[in-house]
PAMIDREN-10110 format. One line per field, with one value per residue (C-alpha): residue number from 1; chain; x, y, z. Coordinates in nm, 4 decimals, always signed. Example, Ala and Ser with C-alpha at 12.3 -4.5 7.8 and 13.67 -1.06 7.14 Angstrom:
residues 2
pos = c(1,2)
unit = c(A,A)
xx = c(+1.2300,+1.3670)
yy = c(-0.4500,-0.1060)
zz = c(+0.7800,+0.7140)
//
This chain:
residues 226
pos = c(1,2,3,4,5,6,7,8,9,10,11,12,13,14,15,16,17,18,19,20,21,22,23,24,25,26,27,28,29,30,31,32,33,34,35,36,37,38,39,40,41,42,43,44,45,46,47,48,49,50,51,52,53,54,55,56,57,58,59,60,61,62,63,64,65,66,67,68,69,70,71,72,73,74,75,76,77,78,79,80,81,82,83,84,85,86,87,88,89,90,91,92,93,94,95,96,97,98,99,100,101,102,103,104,105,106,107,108,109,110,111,112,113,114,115,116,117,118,119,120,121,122,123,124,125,126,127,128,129,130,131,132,133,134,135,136,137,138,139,140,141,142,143,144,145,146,147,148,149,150,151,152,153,154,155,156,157,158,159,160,161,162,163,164,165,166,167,168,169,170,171,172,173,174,175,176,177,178,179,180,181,182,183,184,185,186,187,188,189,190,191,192,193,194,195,196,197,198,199,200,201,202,203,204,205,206,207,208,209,210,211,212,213,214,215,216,217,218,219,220,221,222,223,224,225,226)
unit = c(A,A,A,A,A,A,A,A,A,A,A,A,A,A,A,A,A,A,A,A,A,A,A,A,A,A,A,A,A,A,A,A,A,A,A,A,A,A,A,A,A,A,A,A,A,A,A,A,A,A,A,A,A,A,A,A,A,A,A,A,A,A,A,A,A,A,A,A,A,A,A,A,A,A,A,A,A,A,A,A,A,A,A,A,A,A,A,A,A,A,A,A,A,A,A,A,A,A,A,A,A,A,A,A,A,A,A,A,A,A,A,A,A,A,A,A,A,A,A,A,A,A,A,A,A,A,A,A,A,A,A,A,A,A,A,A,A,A,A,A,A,A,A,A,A,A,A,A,A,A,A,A,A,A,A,A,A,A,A,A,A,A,A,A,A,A,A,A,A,A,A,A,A,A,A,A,A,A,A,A,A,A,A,A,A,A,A,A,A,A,A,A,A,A,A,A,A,A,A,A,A,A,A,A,A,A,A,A,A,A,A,A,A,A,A,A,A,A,A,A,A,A,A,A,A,A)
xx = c(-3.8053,-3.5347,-3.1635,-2.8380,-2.6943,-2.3753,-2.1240,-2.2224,-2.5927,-2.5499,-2.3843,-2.6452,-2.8904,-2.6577,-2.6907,-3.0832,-3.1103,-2.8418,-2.9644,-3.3220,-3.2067,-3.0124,-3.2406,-3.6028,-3.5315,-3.3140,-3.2877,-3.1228,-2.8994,-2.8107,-2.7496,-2.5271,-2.3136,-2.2735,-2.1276,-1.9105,-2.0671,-2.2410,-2.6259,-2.6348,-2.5285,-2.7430,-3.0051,-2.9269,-2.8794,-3.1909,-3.3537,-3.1923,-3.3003,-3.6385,-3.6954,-3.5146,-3.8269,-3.6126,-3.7101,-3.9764,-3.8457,-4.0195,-3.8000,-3.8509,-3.9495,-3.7238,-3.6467,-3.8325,-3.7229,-3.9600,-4.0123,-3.8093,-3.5474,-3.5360,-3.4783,-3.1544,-3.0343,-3.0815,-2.8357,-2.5919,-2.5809,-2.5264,-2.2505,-2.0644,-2.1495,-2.0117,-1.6928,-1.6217,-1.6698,-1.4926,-1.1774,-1.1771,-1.2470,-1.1166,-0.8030,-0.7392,-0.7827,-0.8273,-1.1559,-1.1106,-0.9175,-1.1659,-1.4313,-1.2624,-1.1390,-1.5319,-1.6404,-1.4261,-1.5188,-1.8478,-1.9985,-1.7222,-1.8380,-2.1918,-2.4156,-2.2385,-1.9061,-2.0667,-2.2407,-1.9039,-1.6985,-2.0077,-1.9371,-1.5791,-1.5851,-1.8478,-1.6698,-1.3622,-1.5701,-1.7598,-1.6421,-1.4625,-1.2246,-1.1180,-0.9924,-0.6314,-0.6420,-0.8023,-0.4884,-0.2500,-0.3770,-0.3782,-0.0196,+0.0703,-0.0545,+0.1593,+0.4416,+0.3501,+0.5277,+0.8609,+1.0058,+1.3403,+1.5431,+1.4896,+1.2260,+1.0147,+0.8781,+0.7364,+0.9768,+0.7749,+0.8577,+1.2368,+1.4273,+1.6598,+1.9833,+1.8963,+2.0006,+1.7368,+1.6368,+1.3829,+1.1004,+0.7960,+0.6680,+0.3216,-0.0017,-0.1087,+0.1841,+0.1033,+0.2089,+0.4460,+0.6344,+0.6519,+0.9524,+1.1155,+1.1725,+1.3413,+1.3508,+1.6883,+1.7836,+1.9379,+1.7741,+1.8513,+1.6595,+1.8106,+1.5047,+1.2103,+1.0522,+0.9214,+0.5591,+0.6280,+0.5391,+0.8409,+1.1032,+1.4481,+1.6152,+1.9777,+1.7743,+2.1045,+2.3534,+2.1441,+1.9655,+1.5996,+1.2785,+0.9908,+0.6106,+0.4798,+0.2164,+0.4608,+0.6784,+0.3738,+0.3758,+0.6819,+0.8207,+1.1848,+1.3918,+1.5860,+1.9637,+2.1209,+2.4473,+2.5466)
yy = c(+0.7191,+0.7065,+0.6594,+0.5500,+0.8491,+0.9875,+1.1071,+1.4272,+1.3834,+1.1289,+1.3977,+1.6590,+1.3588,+1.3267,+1.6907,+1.7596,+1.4677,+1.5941,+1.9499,+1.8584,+1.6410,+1.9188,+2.2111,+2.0531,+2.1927,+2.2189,+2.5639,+2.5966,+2.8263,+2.5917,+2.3056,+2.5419,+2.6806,+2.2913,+2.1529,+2.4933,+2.5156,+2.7982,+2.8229,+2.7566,+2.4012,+2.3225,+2.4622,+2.1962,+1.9484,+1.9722,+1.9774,+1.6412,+1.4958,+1.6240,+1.4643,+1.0901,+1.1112,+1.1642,+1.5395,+1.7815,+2.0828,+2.4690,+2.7480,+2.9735,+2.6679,+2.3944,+2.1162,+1.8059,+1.4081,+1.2085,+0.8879,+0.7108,+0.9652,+0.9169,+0.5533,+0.6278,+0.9619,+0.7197,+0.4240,+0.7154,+0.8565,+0.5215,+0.4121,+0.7494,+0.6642,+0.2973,+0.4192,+0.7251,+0.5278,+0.2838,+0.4673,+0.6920,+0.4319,+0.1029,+0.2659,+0.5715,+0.8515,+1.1884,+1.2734,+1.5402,+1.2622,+0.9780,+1.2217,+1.3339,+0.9734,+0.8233,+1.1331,+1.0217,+0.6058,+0.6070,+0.6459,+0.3315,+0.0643,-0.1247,-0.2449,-0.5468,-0.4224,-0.1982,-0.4994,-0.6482,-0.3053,-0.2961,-0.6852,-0.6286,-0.2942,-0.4397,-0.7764,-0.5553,-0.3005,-0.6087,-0.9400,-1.0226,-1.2932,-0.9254,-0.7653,-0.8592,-0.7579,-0.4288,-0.4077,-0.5020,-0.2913,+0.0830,-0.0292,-0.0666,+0.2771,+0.4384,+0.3192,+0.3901,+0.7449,+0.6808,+1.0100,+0.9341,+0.6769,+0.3545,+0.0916,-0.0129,-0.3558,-0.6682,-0.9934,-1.2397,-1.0233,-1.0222,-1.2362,-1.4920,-1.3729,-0.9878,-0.7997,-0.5319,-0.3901,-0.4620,-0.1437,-0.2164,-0.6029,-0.4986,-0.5122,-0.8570,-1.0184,-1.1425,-0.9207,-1.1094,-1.1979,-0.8612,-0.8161,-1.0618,-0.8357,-0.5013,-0.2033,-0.1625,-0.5432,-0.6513,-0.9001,-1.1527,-1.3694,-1.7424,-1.8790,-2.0133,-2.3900,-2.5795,-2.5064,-2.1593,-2.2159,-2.0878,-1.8483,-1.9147,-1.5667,-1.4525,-1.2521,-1.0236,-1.2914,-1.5707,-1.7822,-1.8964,-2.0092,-1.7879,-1.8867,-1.7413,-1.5506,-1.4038,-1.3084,-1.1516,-0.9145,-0.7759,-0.4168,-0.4218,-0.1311,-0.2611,-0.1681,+0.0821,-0.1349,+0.1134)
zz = c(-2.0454,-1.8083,-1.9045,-1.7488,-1.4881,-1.5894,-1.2986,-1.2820,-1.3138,-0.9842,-0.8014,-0.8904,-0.7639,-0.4589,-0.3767,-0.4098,-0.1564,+0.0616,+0.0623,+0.1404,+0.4022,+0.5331,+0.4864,+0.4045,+0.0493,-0.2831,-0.4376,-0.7588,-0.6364,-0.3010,-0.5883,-0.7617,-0.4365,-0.2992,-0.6374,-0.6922,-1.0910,-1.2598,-1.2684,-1.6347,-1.5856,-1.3129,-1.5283,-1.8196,-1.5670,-1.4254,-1.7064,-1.7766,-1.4655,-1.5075,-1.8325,-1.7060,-1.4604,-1.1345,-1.0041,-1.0434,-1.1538,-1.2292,-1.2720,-0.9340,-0.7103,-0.4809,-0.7190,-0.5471,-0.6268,-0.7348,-0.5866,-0.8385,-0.7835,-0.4133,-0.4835,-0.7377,-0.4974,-0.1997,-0.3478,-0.4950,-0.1355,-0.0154,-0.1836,-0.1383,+0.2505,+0.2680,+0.0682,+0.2623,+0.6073,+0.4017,+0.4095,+0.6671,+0.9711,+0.8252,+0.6211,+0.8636,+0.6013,+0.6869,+0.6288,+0.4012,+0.1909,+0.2691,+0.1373,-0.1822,-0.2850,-0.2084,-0.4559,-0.7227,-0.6300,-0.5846,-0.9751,-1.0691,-0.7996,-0.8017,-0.5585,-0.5674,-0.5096,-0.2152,-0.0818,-0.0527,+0.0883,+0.3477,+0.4425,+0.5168,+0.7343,+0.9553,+0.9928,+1.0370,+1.3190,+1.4852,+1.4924,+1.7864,+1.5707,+1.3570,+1.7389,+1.6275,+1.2827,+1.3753,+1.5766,+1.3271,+1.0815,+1.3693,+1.3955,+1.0183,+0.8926,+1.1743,+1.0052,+0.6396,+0.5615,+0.8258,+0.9384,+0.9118,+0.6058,+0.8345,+0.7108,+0.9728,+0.8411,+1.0296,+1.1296,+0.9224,+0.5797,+0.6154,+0.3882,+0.5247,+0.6492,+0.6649,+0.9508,+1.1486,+1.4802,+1.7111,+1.6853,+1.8585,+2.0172,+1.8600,+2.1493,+2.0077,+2.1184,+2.5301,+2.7499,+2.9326,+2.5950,+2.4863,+2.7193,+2.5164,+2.2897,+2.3489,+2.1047,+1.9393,+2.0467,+1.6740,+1.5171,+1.1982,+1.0319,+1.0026,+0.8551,+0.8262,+0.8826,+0.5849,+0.7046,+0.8011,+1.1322,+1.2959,+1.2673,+1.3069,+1.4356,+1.5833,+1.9205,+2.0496,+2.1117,+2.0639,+1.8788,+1.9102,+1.7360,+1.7329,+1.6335,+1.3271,+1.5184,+1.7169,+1.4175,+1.2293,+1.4998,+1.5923,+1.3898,+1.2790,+1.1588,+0.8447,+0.8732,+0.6530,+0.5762,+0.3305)
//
């Protein structure tokens, strides 16, 4: 009778489908090496798995998945695949990270939740209405760990009457208004319009009105008054 998969049973199911989709088959010892344990736990393990009805398993020959257990390896290796894609190519992660952080996601979401993960990175990678939020988002996480004390934040989230510099006029800004706005050119937030439509900002030496969309996408440096 088969039983709820704890984590590591999943990733033992995870890495008899990996391996024989790799190599055509799943020694013990190739089960033991990928998952870095000893060979009495993959023995108990297997034995385990055996029982729930999800491999065949005889001491000497390549542990096989039944079909029920290429079903549940397939969805395990699925969700560790929408995750890991998930955060490498929608949050920028290096892949060693992406990987590690999918290993230690994947046995806490459900289909549901992967459903969901697998909605938003495609809508994220495909739709043509996400080309400016794909581009916000390249130019955010290149200013999440700064190099230096400076806070490099956008125009839209300063508060009223603080005082920064002009970084970057970020690529979904027009061209021809990018100019507008020059690196290092201070910059102070006045404020904002009732509908938060437009911003009211000190530019240099003067002052002007700029559209929301144009706020949300130019970087400021916050100044260090202290």
């Amino acid at each position: 009778m088969n039983r709820k998969l704890s984590e590591s049973l999943e990733d033992y199911l995870e890495a008899i489908a990996e391996l024989i989709a790799l190599n055509g088959h799943a020694h013990t010892k190739e089960i033991a090496q990928k998952l870095n344990v000893k060979m009495p736990s993959v023995t108990g393990a297997l034995r385990q798995l055996k029982q729930m009805g999800y491999i065949v398993y005889n001491t000497h020959y390549p542990v096989q998945l039944t079909p029920e257990g290429v079903v549940v390896a397939g969805k395990v290796v699925e969700r560790h695949r929408v995750l890991k894609k998930f955060f490498s190519d929608i949050l920028g992660l290096p892949y060693d990270k992406a990987y590690e952080t999918a290993c230690r996601l994947e046995h806490a979401v459900d289909e549901d939740t992967i459903a969901r993960f697998t909605l938003f990175s495609e809508a994220i990678e495909m739709r043509q209405d996400a080309k400016k939020l794909q581009t916000y988002l390249t130019e955010a996480m290149g200013f999440l760990n700064p190099q230096d004390d400076c806070k490099v934040v956008l125009l839209s989230n300063l508060k009223p009457n603080t005082s920064a510099q002009i970084h970057l006029a970020g690529r979904n800004i027009p061209e021809d208004k990018r100019k507008d706005f020059i690196t290092g050119t201070q910059v102070v937030l006045n404020g904002i319009s009732l509908d938060k439509t437009t911003y009211h900002v000190r530019l240099g030496e003067q002052n002007t009105d700029i559209p929301a969309e144009t706020a949300e996408n130019i970087w400021v440096k916050t100044v260090n008054l202290s």
